[in-house]
C-alpha positions as CSV (number, residue, x, y, z in Angstrom):
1,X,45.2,109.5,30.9
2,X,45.1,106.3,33.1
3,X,46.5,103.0,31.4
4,X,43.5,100.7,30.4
5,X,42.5,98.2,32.5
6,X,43.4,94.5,31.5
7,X,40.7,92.0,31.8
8,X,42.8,89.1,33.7
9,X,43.4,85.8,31.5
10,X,42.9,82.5,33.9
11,X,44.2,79.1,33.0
12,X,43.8,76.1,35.0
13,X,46.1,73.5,36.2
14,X,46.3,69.8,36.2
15,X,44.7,67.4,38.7
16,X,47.0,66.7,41.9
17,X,46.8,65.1,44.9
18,X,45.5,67.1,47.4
19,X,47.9,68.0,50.0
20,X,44.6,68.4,53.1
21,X,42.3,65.9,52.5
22,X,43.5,62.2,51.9
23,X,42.2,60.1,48.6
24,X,41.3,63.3,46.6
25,X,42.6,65.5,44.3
26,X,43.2,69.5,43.3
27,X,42.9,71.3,40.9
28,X,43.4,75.2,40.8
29,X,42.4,78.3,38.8
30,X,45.1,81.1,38.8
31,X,46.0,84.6,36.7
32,X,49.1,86.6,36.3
33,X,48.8,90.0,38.7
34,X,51.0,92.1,36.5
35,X,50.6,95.9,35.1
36,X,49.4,99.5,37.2
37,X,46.5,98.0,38.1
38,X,47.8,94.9,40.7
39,X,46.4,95.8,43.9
40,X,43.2,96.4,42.3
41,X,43.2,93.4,40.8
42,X,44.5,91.4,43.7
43,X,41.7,93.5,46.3
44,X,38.9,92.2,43.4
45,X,39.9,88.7,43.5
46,X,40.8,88.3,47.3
47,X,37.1,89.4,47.9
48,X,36.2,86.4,45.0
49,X,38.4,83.7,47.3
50,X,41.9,83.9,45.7
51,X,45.1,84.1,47.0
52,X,48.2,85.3,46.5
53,X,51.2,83.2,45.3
54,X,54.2,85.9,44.0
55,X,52.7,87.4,40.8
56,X,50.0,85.0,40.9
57,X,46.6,84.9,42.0
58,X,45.1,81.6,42.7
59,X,41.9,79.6,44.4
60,X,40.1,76.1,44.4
61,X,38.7,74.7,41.2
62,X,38.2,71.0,42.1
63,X,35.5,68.9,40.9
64,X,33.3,67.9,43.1
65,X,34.9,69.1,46.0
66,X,34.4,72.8,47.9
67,X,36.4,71.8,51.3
68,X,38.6,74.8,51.2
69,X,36.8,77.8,52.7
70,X,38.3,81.1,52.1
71,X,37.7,82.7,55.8
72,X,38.6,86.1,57.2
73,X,38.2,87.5,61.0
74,X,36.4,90.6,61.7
75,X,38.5,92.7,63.0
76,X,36.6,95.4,64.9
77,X,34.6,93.0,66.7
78,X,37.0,90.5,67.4
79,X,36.8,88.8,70.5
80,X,39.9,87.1,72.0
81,X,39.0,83.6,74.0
82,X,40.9,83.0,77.7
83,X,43.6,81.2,75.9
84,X,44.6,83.5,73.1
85,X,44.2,86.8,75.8
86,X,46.5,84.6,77.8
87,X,48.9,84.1,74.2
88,X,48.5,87.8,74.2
89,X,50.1,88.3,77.8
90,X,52.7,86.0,76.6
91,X,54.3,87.0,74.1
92,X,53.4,91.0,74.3
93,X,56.9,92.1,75.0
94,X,58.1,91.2,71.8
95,X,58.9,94.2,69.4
96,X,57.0,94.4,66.5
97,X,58.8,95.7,63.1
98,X,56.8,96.1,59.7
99,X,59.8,95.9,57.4
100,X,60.3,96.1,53.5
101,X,59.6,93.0,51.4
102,X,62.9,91.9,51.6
103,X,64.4,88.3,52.5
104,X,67.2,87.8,54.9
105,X,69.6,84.9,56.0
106,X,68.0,85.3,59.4
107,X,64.9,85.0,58.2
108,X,65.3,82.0,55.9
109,X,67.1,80.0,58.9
110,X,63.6,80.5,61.2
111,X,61.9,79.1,58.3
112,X,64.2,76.1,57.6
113,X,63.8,75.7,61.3
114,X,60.3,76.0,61.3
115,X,59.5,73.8,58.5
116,X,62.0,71.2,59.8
117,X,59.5,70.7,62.8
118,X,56.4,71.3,61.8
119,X,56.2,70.5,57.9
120,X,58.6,67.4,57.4
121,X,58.7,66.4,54.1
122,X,56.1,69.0,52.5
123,X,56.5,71.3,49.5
124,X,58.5,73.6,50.7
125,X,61.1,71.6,52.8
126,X,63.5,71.9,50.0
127,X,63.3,75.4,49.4
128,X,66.5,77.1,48.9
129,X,67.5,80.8,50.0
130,X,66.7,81.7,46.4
131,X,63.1,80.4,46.3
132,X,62.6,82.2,49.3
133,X,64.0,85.2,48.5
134,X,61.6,85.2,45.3
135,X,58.5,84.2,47.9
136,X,59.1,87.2,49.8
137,X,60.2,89.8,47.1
138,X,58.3,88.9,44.1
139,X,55.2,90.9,44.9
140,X,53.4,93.4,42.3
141,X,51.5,94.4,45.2
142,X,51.5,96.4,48.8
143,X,53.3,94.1,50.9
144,X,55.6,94.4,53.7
145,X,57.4,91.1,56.4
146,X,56.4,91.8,59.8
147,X,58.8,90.6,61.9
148,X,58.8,89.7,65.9
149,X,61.9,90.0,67.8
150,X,62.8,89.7,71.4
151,X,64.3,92.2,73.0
152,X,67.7,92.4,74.5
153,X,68.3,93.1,78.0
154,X,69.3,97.5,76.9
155,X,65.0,97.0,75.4
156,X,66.5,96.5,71.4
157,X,65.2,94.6,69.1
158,X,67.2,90.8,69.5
159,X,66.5,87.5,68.3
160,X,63.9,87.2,65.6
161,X,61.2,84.6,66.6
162,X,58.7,85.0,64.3
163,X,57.7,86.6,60.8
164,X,55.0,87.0,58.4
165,X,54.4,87.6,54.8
166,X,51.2,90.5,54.6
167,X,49.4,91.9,52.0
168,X,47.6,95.1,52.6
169,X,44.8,94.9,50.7
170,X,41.7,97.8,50.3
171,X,39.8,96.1,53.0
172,X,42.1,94.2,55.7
173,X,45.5,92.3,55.9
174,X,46.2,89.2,53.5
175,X,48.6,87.0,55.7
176,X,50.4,85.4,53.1
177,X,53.3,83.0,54.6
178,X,53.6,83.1,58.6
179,X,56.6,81.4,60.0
180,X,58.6,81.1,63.7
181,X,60.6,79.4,66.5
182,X,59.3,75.8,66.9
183,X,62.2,75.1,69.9
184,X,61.1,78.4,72.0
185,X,61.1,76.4,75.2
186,X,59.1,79.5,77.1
187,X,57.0,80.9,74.5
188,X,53.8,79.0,73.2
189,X,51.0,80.1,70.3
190,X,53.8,82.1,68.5
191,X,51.6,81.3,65.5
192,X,48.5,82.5,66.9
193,X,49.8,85.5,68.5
194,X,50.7,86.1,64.9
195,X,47.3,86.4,63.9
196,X,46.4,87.9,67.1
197,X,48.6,91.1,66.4
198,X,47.4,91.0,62.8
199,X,43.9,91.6,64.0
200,X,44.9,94.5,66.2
201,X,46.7,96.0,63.8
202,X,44.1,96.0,61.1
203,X,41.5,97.5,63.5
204,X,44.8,100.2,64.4
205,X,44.8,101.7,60.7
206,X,41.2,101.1,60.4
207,X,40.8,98.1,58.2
208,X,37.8,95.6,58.6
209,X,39.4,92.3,57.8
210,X,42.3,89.9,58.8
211,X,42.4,87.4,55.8
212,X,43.6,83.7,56.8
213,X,43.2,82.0,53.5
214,X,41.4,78.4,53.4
215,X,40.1,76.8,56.0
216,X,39.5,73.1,55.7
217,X,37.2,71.4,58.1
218,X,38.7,68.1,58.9
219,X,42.6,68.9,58.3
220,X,44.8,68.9,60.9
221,X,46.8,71.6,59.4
222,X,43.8,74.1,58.3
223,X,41.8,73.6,61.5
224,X,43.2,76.1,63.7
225,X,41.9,79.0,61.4
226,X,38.4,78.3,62.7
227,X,39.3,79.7,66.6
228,X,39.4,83.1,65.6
229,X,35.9,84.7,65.9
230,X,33.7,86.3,64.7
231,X,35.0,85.0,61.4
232,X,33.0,85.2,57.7
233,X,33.5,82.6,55.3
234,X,32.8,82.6,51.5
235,X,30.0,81.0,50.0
236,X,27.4,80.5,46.7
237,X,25.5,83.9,48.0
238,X,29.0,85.7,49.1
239,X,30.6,86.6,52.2
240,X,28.1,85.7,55.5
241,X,29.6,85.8,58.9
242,X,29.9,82.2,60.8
243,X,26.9,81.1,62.9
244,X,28.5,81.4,66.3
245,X,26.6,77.8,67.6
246,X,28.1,76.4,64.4
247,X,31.8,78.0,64.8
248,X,31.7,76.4,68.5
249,X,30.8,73.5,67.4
250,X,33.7,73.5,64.7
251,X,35.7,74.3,67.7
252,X,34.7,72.0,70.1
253,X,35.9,68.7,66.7
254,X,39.8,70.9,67.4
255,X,40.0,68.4,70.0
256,X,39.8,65.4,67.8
257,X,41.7,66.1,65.0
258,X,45.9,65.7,65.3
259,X,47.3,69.2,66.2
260,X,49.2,70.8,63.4
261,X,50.8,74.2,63.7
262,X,49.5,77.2,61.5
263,X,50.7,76.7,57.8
264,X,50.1,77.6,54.4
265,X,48.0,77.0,51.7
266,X,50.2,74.0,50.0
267,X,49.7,72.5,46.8
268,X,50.7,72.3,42.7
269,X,53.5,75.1,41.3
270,X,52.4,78.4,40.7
271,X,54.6,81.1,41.7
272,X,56.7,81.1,38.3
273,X,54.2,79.5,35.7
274,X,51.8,82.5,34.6
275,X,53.9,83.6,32.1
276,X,55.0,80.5,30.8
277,X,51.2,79.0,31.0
278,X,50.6,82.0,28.0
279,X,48.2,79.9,25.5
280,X,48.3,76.4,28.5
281,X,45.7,75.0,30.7
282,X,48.8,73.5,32.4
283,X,51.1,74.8,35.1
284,X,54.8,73.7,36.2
285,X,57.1,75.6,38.9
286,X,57.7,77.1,42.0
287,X,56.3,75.9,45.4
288,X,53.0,77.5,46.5
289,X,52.7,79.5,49.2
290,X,50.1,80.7,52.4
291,X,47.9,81.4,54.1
């Protein structure tokens, strides 16, 4: 006899500054992704716009505000633009490892690295080798860190350059955290050839989507999602593919917003607060993660 299945309870937590768009604030609507039934629960809700913060599953609840855009690529009819096929040529010789959800020193110093460059200052700068440890292995759910490596002169895997938090959900990859070598002085778009290899690999094993998390039109930081096409995004009526005149458009405004590197969804505590948000509207701990 299969265990029952328990109807999630969702709290919500306090008004914050938001962390994208300047002069407003956040507010978010998370459960607990606990029990047998995880991954179900997690597909269900992913399709509904949440993400994935350790045994939490999060989205958006601000009022009056409906900025953040949960977006995904279509995989199997992805089409790669001159400069992400030329990303692709690139960085193709690295070696490609889907490992087991577990941290590693090397790992943490690319992301100390990595956030020391591109995320100054933000939530997770102070993130010790603990916190990340219970980023990467805290997971109720299918999940795996893909890492990229270089490879040594005898064609062995060598110096890790890049790495990603996945989910594999029922219907595509849910890239979680992605993270890699800001100082390469040869290699550019590590972070979209990140996503690039997550769209070929979803279309390898035959799923549909590439999940990117929120895309913010008008944030430096959540602006590059919108290159990737054809891409859906998440509104009143459900999930409807971009307009592709609309998308270029999108596109064409990259040019007038400050760069910012691929990052993710930052914002209040939420990794470690389900359980203790039990009978609160209120939530208090652990950074949150991306995207």
């Amino acid at each position: 006899m299969s265990a029952p299945v328990r109807f999630p309870r969702f709290f919500v937590t306090s008004p914050m500054p938001c962390p994208y768009l300047p002069g407003r604030t956040e507010r978010k609507v998370f459960t607990e992704l606990k029990g047998p039934n995880s991954d179900e629960l997690n597909d269900a809700l992913s399709r509904i716009g949440f993400r994935r913060s350790q045994t939490v599953a999060y989205r958006p609840s601000c009022v009056g505000c409906t900025a953040c855009v949960s977006v995904r690529v279509v995989a199997r009819d992805f089409i790669a633009s001159a400069s992400q096929r030329r990303t692709l040529r690139q960085n193709d010789d690295l070696i490609v490892t889907v490992c087991q959800p577990w941290s590693t020193p090397e790992q943490y110093a690319l992301l100390q690295s990595y956030l020391a460059v591109r995320h100054p200052g933000g939530g997770m700068a102070a993130m010790d080798e603990i916190d990340f440890a219970d980023m990467v292995e805290h997971t109720p759910v299918k999940s795996y860190v893909v890492e990229y490596r270089e490879p040594n002169a005898d064609g062995t895997p060598g110096r890790l350059v890049g790495a990603c938090l996945t989910d594999q959900q029922g219907d595509g990859l849910s890239m979680v955290y992605s993270f890699y070598d800001p100082h390469h002085p040869l290699r550019t778009g590590l972070g979209t050839f990140i996503i690039l290899d997550h769209i070929r690999y979803a279309t390898r094993i035959g799923l549909p989507y590439v999940y990117l998390g929120y895309w913010v039109d008008g944030s430096a930081c959540m602006q590059y999602k919108v290159r990737f096409r054809p891409m859906e995004r998440l509104g009143r009526e459900g999930w409807e593919r971009f307009d592709p005149a609309e998308q270029a458009v999108a596109i064409d405004r990259l040019s007038t917003v400050p760069a910012a590197g691929p990052r993710a969804e930052a914002g209040a505590a939420v990794g470690n607060s389900a359980a203790a948000a039990d009978d609160a509207m209120v939530m208090a701990g652990s950074a949150l993660f991306h995207g």
